[in-house]
mmCIF file of the protein (N, C-alpha, C, O) and its ligand, coordinates in Angstrom:
data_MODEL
# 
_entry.id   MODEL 
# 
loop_
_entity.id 
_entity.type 
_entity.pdbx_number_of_molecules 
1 polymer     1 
2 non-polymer 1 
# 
_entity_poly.entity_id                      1 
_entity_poly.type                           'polypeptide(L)' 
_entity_poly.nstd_linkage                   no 
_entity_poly.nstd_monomer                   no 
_entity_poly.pdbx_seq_one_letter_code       
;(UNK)(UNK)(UNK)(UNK)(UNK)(UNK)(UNK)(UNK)(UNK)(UNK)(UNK)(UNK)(UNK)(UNK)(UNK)(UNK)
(UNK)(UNK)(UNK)(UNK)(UNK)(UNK)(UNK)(UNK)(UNK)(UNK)(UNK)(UNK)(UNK)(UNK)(UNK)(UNK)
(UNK)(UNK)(UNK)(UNK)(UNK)(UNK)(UNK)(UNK)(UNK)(UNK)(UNK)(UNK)(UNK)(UNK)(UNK)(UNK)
(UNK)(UNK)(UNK)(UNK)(UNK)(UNK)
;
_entity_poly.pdbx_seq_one_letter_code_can   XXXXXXXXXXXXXXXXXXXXXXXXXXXXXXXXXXXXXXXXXXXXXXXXXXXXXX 
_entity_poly.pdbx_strand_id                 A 
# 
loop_
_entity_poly_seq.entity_id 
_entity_poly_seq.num 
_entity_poly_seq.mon_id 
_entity_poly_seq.hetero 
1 1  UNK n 
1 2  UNK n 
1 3  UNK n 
1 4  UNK n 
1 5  UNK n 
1 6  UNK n 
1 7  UNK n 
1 8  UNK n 
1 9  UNK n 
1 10 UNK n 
1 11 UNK n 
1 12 UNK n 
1 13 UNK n 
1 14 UNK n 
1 15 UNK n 
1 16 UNK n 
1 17 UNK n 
1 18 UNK n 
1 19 UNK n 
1 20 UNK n 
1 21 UNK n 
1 22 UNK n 
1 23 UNK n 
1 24 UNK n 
1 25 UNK n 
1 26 UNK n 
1 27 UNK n 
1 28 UNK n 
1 29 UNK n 
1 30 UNK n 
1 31 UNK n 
1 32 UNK n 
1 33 UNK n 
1 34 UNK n 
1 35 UNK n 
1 36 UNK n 
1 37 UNK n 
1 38 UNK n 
1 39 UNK n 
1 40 UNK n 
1 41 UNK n 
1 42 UNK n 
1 43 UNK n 
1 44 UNK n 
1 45 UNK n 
1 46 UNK n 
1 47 UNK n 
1 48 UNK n 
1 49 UNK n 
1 50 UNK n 
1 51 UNK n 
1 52 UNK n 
1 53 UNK n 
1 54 UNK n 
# 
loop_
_struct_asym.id 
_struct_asym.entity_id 
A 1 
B 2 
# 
loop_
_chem_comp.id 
_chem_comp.type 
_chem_comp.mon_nstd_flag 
UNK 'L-peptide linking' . 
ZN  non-polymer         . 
# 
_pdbx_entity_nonpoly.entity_id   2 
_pdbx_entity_nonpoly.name        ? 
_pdbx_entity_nonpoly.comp_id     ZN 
# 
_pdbx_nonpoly_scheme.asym_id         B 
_pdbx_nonpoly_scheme.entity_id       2 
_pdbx_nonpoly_scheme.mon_id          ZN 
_pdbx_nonpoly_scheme.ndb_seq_num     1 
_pdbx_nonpoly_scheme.pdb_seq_num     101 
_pdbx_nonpoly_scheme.auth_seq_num    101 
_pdbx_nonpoly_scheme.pdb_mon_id      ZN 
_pdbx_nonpoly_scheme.auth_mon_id     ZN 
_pdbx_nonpoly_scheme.pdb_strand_id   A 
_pdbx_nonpoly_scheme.pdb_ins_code    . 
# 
loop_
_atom_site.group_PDB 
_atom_site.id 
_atom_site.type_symbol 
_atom_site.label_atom_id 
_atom_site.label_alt_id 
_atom_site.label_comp_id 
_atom_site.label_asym_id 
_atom_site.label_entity_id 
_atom_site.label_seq_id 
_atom_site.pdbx_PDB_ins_code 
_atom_site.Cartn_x 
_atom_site.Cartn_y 
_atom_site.Cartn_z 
_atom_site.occupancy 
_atom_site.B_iso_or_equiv 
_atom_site.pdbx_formal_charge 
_atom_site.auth_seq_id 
_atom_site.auth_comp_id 
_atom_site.auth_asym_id 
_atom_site.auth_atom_id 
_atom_site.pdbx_PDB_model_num 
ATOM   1   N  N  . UNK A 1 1  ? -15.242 -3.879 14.704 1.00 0.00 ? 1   UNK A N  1 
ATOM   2   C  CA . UNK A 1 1  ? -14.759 -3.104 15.831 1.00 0.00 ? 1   UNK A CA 1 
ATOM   3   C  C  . UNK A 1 1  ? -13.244 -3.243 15.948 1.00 0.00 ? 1   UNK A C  1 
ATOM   4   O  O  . UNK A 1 1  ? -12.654 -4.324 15.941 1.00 0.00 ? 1   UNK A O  1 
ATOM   5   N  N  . UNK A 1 2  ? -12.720 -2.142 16.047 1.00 0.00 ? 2   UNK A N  1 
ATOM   6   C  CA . UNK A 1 2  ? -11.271 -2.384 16.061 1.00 0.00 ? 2   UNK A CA 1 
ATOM   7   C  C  . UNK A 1 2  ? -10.591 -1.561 17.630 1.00 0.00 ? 2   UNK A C  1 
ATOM   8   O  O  . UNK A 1 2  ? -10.915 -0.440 18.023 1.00 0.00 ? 2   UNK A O  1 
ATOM   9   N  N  . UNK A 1 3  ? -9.970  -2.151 18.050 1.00 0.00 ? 3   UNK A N  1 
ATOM   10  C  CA . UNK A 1 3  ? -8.698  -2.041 19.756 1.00 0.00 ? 3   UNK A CA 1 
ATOM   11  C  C  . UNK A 1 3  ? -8.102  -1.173 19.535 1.00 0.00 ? 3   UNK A C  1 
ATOM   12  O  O  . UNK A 1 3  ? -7.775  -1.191 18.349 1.00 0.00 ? 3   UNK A O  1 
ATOM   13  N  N  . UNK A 1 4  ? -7.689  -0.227 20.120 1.00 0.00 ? 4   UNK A N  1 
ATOM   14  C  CA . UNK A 1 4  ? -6.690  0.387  20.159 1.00 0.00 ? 4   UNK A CA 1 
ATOM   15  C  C  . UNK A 1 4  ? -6.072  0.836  21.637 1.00 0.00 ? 4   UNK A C  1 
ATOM   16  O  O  . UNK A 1 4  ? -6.553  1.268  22.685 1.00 0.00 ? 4   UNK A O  1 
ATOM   17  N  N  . UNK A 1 5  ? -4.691  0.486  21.131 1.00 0.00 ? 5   UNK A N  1 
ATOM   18  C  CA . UNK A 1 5  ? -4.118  1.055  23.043 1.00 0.00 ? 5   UNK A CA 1 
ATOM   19  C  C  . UNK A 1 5  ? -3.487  2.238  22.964 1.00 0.00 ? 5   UNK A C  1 
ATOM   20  O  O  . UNK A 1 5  ? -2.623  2.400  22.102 1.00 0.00 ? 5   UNK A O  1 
ATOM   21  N  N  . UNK A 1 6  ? -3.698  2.871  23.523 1.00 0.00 ? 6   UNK A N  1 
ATOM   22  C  CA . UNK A 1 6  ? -3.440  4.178  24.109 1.00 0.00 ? 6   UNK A CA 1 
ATOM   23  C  C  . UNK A 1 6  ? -3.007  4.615  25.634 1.00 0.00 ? 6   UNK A C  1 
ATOM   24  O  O  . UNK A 1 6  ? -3.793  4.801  26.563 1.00 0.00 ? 6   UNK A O  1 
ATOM   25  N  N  . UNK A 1 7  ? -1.458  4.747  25.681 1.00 0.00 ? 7   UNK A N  1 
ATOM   26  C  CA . UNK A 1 7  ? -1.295  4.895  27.356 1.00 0.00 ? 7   UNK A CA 1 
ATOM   27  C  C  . UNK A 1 7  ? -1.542  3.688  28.324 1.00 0.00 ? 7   UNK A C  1 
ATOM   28  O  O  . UNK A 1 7  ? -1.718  3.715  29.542 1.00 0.00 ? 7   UNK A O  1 
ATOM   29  N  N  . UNK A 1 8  ? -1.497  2.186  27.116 1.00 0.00 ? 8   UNK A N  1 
ATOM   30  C  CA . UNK A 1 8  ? -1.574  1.261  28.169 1.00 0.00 ? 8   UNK A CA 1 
ATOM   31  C  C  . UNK A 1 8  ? -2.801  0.921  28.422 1.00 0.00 ? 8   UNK A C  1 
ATOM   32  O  O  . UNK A 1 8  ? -2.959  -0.012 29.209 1.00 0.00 ? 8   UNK A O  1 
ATOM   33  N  N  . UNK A 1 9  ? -3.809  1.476  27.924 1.00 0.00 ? 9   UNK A N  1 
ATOM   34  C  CA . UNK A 1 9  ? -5.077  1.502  28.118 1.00 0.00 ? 9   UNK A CA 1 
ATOM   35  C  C  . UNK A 1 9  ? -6.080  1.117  26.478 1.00 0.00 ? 9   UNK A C  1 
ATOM   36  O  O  . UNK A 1 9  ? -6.177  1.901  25.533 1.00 0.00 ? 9   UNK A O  1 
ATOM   37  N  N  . UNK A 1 10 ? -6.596  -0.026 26.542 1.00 0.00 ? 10  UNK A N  1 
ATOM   38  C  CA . UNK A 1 10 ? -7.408  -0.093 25.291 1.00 0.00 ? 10  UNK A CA 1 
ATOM   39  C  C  . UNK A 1 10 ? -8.852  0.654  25.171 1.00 0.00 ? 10  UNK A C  1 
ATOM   40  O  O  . UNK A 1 10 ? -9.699  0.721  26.061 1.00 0.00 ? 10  UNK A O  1 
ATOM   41  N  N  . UNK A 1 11 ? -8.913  1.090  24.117 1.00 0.00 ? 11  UNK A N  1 
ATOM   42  C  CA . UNK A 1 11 ? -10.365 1.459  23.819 1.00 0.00 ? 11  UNK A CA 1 
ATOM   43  C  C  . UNK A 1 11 ? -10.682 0.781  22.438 1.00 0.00 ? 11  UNK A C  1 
ATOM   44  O  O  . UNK A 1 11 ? -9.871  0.355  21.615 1.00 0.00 ? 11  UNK A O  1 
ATOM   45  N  N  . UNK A 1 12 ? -11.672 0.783  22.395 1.00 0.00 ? 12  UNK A N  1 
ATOM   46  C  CA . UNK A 1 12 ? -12.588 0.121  21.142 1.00 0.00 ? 12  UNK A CA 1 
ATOM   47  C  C  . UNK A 1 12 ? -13.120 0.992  20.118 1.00 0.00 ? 12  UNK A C  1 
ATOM   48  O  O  . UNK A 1 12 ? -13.405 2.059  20.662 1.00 0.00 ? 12  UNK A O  1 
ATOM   49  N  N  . UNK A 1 13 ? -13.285 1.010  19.346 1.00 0.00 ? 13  UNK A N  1 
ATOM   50  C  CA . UNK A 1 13 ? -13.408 2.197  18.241 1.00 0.00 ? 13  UNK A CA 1 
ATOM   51  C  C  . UNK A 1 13 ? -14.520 1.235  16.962 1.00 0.00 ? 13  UNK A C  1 
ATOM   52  O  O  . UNK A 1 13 ? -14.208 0.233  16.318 1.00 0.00 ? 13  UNK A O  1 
ATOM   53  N  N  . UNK A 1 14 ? -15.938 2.063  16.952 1.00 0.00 ? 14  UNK A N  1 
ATOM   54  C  CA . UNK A 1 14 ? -16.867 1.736  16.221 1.00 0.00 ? 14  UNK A CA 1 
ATOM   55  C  C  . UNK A 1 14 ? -16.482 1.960  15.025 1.00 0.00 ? 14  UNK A C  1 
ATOM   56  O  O  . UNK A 1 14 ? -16.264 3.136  14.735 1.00 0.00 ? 14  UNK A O  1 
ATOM   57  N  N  . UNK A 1 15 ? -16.241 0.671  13.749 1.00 0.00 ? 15  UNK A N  1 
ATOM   58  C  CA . UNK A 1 15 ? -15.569 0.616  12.758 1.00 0.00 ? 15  UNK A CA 1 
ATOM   59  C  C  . UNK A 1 15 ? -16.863 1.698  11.395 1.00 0.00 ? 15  UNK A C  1 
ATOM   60  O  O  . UNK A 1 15 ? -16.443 2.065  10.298 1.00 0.00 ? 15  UNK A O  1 
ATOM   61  N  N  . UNK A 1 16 ? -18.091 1.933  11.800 1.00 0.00 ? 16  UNK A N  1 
ATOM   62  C  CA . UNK A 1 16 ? -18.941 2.410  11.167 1.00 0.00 ? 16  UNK A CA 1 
ATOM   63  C  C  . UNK A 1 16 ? -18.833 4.167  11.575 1.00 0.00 ? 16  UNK A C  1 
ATOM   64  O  O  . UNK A 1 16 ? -18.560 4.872  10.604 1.00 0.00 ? 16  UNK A O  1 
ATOM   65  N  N  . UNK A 1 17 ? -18.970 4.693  12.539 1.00 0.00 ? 17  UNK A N  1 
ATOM   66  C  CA . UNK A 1 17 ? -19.065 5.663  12.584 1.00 0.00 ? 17  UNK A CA 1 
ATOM   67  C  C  . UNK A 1 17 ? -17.115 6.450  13.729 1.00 0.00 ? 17  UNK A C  1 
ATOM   68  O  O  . UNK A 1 17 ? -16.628 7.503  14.142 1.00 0.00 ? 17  UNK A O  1 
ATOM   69  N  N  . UNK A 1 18 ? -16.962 5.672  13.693 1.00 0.00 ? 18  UNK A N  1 
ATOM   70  C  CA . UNK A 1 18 ? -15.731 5.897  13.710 1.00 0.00 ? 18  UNK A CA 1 
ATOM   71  C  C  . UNK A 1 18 ? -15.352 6.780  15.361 1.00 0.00 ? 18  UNK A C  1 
ATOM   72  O  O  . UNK A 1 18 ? -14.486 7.654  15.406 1.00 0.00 ? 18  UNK A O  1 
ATOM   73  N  N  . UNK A 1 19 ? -16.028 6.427  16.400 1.00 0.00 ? 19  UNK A N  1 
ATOM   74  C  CA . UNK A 1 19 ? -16.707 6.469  17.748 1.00 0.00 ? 19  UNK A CA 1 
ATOM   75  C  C  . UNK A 1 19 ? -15.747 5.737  18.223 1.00 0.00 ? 19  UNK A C  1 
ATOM   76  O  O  . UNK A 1 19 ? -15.353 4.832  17.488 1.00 0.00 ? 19  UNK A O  1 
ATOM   77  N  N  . UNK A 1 20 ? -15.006 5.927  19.754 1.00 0.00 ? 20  UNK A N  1 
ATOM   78  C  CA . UNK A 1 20 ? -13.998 5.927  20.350 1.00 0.00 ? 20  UNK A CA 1 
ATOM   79  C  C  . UNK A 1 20 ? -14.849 5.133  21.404 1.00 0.00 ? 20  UNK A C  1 
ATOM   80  O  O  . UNK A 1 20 ? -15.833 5.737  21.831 1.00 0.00 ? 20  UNK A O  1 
ATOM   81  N  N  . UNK A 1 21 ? -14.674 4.167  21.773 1.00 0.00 ? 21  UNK A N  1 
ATOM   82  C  CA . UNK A 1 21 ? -15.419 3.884  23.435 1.00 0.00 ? 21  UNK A CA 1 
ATOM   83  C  C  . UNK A 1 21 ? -14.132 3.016  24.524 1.00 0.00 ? 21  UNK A C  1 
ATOM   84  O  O  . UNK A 1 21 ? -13.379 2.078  24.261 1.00 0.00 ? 21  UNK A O  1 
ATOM   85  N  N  . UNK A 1 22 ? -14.264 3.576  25.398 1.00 0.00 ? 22  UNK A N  1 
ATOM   86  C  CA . UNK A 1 22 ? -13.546 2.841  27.003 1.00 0.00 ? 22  UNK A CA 1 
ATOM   87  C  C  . UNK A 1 22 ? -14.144 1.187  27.038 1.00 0.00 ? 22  UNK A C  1 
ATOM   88  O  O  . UNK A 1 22 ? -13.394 0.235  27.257 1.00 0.00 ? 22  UNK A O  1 
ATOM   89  N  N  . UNK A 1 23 ? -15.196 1.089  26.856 1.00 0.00 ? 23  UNK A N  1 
ATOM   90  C  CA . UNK A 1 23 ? -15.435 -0.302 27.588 1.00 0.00 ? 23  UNK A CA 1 
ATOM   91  C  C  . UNK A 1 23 ? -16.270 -0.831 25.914 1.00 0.00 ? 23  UNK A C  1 
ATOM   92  O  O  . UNK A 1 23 ? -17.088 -0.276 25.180 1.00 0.00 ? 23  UNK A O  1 
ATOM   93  N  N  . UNK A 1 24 ? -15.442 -2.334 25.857 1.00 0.00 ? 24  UNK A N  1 
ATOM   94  C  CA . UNK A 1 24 ? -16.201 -2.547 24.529 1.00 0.00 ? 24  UNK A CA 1 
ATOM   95  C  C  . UNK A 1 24 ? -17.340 -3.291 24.260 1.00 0.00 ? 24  UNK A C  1 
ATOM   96  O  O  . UNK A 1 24 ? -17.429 -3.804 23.145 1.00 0.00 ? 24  UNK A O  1 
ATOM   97  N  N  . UNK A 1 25 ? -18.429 -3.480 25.255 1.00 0.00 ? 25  UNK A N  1 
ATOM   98  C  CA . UNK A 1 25 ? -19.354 -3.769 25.693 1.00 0.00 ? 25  UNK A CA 1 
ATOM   99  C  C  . UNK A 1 25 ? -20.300 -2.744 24.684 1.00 0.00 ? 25  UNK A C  1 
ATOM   100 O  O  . UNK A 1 25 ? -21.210 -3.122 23.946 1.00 0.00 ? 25  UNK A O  1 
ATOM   101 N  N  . UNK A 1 26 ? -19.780 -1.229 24.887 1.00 0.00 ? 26  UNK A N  1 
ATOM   102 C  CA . UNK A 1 26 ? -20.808 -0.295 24.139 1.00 0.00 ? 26  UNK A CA 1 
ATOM   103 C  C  . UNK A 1 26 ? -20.586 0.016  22.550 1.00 0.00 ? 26  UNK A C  1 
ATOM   104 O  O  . UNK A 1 26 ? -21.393 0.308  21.668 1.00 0.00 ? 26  UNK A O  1 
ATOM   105 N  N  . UNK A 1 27 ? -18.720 -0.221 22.535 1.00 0.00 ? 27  UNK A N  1 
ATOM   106 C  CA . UNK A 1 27 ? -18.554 -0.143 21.181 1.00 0.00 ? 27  UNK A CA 1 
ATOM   107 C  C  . UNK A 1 27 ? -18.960 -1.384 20.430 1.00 0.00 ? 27  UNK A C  1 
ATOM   108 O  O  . UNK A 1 27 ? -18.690 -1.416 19.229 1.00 0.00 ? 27  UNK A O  1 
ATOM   109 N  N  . UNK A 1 28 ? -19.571 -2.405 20.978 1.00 0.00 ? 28  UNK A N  1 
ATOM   110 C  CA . UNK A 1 28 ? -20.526 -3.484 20.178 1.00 0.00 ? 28  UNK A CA 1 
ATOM   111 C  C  . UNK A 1 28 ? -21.689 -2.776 19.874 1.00 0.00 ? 28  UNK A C  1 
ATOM   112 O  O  . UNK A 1 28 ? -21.904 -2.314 18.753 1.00 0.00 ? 28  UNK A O  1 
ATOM   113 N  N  . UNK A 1 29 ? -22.470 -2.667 20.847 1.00 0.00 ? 29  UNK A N  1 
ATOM   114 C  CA . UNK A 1 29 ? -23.233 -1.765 21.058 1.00 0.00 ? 29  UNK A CA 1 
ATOM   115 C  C  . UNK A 1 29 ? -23.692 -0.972 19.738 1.00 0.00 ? 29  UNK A C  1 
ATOM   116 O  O  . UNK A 1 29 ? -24.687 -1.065 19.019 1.00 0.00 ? 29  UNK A O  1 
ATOM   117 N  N  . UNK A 1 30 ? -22.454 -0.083 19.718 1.00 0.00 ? 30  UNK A N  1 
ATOM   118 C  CA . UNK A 1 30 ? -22.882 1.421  18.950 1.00 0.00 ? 30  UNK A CA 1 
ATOM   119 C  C  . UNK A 1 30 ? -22.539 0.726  17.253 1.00 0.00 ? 30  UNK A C  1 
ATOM   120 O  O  . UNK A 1 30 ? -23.094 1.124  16.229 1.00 0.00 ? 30  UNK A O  1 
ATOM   121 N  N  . UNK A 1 31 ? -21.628 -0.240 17.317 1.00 0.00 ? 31  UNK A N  1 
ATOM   122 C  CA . UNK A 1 31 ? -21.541 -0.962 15.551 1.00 0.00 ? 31  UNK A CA 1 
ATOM   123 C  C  . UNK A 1 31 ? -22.672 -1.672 15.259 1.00 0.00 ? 31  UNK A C  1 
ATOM   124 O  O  . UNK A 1 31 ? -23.250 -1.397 14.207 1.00 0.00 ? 31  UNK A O  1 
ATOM   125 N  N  . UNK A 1 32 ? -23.092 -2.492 15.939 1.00 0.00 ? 32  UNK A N  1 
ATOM   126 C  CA . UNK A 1 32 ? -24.406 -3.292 15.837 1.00 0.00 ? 32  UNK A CA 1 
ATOM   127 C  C  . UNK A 1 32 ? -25.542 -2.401 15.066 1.00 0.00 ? 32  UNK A C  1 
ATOM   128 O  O  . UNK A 1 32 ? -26.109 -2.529 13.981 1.00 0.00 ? 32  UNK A O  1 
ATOM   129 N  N  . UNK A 1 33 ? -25.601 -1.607 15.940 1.00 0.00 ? 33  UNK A N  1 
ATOM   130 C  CA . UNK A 1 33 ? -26.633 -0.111 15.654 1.00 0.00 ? 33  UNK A CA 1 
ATOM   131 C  C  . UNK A 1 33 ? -26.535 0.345  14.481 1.00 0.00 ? 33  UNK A C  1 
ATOM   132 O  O  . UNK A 1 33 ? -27.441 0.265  13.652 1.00 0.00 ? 33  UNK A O  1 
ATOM   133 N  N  . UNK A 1 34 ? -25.373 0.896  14.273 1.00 0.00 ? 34  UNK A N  1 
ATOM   134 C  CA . UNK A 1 34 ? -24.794 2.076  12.989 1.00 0.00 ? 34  UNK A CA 1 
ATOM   135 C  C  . UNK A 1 34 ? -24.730 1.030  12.370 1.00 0.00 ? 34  UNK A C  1 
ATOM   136 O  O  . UNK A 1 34 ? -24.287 1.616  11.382 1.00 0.00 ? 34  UNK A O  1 
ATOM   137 N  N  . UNK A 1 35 ? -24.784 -0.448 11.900 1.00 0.00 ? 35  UNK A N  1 
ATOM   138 C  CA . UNK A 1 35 ? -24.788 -1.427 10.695 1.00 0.00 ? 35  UNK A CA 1 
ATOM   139 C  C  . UNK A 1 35 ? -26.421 -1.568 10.523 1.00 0.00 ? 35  UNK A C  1 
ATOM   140 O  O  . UNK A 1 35 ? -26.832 -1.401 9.375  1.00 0.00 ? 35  UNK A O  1 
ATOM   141 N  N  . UNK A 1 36 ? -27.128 -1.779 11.264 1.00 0.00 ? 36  UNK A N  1 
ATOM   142 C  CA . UNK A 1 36 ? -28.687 -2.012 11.489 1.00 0.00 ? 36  UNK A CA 1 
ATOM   143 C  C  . UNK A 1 36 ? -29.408 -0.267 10.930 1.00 0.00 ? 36  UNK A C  1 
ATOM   144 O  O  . UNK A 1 36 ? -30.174 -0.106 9.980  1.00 0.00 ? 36  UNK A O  1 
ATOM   145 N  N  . UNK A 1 37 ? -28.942 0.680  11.730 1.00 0.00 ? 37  UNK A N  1 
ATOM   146 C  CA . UNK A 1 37 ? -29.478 1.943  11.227 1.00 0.00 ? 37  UNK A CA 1 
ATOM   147 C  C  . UNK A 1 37 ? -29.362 2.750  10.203 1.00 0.00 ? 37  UNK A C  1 
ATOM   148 O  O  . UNK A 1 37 ? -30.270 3.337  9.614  1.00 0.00 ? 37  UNK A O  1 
ATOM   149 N  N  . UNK A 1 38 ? -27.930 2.783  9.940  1.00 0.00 ? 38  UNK A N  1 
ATOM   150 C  CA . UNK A 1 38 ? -27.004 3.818  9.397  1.00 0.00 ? 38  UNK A CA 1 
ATOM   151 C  C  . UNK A 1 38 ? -27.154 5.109  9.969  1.00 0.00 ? 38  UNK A C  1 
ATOM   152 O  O  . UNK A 1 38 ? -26.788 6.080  9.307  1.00 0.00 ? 38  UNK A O  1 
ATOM   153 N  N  . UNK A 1 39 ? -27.612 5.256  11.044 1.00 0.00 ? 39  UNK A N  1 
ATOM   154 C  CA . UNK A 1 39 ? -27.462 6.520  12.103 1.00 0.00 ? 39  UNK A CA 1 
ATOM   155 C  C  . UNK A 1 39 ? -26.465 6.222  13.214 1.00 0.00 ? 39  UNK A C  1 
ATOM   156 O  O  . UNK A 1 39 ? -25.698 5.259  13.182 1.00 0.00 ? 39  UNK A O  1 
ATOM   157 N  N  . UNK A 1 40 ? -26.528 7.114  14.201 1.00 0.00 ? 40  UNK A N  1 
ATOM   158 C  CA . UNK A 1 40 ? -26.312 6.857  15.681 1.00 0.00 ? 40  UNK A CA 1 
ATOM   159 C  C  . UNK A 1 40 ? -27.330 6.963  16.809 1.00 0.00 ? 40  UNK A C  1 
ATOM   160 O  O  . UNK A 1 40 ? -28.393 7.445  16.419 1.00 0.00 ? 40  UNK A O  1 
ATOM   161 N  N  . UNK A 1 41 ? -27.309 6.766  17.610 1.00 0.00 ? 41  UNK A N  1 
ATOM   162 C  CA . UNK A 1 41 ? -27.739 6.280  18.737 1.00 0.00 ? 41  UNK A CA 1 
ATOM   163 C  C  . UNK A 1 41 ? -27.299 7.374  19.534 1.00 0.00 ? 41  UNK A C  1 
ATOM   164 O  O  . UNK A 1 41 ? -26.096 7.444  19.784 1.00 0.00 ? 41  UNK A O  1 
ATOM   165 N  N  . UNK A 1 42 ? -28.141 8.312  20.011 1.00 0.00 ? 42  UNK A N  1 
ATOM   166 C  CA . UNK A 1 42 ? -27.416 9.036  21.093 1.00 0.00 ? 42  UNK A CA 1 
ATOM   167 C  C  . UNK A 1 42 ? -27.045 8.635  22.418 1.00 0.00 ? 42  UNK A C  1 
ATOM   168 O  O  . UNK A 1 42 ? -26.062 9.000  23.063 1.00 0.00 ? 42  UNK A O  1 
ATOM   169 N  N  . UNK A 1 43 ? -28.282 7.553  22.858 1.00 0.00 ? 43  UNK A N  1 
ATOM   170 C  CA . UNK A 1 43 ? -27.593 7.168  24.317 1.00 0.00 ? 43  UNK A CA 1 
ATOM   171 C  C  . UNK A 1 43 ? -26.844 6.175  24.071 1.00 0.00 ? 43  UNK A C  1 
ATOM   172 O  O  . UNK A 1 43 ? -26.630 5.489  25.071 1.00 0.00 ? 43  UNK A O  1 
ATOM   173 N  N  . UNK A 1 44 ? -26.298 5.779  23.018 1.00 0.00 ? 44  UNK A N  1 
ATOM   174 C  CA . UNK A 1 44 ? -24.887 5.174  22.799 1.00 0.00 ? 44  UNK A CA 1 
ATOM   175 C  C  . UNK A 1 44 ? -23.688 5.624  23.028 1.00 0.00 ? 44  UNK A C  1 
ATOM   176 O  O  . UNK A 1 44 ? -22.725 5.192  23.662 1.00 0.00 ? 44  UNK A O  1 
ATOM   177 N  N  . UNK A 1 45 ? -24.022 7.136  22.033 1.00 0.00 ? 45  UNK A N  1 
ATOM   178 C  CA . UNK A 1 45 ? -22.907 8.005  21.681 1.00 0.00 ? 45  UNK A CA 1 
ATOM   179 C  C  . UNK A 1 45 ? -22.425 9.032  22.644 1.00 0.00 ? 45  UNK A C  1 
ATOM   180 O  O  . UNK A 1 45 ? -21.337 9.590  22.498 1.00 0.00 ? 45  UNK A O  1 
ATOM   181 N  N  . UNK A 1 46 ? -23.443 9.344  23.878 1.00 0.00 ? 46  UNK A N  1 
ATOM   182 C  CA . UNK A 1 46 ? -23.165 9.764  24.720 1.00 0.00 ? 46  UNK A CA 1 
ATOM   183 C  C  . UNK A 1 46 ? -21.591 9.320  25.843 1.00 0.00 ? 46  UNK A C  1 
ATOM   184 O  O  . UNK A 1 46 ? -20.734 9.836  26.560 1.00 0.00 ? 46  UNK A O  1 
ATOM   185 N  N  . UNK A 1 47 ? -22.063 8.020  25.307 1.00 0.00 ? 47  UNK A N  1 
ATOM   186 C  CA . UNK A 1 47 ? -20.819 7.328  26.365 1.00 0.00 ? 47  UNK A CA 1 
ATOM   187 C  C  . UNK A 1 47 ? -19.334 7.357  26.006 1.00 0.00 ? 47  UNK A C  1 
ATOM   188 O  O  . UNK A 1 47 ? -18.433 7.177  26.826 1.00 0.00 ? 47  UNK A O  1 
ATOM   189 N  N  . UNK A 1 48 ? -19.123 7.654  24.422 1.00 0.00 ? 48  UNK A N  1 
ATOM   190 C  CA . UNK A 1 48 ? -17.757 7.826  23.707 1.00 0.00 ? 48  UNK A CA 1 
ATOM   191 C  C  . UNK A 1 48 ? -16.627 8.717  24.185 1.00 0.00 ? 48  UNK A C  1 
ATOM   192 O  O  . UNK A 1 48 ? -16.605 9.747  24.859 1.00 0.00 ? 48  UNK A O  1 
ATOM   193 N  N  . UNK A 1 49 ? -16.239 8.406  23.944 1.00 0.00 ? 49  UNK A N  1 
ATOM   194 C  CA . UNK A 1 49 ? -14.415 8.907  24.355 1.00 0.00 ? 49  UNK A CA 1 
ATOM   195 C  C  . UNK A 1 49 ? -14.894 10.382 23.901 1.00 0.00 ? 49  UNK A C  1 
ATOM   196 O  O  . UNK A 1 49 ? -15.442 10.445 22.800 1.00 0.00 ? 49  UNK A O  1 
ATOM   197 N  N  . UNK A 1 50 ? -14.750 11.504 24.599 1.00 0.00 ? 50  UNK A N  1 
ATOM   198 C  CA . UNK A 1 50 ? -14.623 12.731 23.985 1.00 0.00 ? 50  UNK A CA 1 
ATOM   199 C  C  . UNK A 1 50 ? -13.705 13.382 23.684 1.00 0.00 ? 50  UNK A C  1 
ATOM   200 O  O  . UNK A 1 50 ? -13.122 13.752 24.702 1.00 0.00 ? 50  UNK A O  1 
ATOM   201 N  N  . UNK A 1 51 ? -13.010 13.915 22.333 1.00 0.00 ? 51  UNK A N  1 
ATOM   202 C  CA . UNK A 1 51 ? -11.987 14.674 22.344 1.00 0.00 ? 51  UNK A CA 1 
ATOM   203 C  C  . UNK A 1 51 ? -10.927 13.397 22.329 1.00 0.00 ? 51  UNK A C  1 
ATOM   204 O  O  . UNK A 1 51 ? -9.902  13.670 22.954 1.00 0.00 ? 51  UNK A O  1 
ATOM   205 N  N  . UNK A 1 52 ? -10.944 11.983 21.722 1.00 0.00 ? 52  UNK A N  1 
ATOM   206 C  CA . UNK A 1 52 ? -10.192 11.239 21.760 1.00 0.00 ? 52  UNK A CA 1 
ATOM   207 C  C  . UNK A 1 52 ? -9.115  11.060 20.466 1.00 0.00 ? 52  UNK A C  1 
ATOM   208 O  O  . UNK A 1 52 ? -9.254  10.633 19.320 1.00 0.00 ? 52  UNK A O  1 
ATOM   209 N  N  . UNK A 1 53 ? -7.772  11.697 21.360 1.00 0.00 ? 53  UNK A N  1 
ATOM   210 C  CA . UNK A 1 53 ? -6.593  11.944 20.075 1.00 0.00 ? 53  UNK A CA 1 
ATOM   211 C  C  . UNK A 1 53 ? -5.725  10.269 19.980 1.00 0.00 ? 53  UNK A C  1 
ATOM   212 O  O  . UNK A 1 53 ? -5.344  9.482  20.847 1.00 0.00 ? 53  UNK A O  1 
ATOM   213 N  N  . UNK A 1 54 ? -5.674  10.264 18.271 1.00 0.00 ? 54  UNK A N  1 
ATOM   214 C  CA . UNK A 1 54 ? -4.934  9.651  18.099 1.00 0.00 ? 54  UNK A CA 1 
ATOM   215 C  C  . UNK A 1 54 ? -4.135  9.183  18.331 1.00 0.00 ? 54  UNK A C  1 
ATOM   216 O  O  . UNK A 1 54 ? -3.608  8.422  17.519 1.00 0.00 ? 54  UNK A O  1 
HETATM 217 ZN ZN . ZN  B 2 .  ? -21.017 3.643  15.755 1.00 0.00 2 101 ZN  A ZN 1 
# 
């Protein structure tokens, strides 16, 4: 899982499917998963940063 700050603000970014999250509680979450599945999780993925620019 890798940090990124943006605006002062960190988000967490799922190093497997490459998923943006606010709180990194879920971006554990959604890597745990996508290493265990090799899918996603929709009520994971639901929670991701939408439209999150670089
Ligand atoms: Zn993921």
């Amino acid at each position: 899982m890798k940090e990124i700050l943006k605006n002062n603000k960190k988000f967490y970014q799922c190093q497997e499917c490459g998923l943006v999250y606010a709180d990194k509680e879920t971006a554990e979450k959604c890597q745990a998963w996508c290493i265990e599945h090799r899918s996603c999780n929709l009520e994971i993925i639901k929670h991701a940063e939408k439209n999150f620019n670089f």
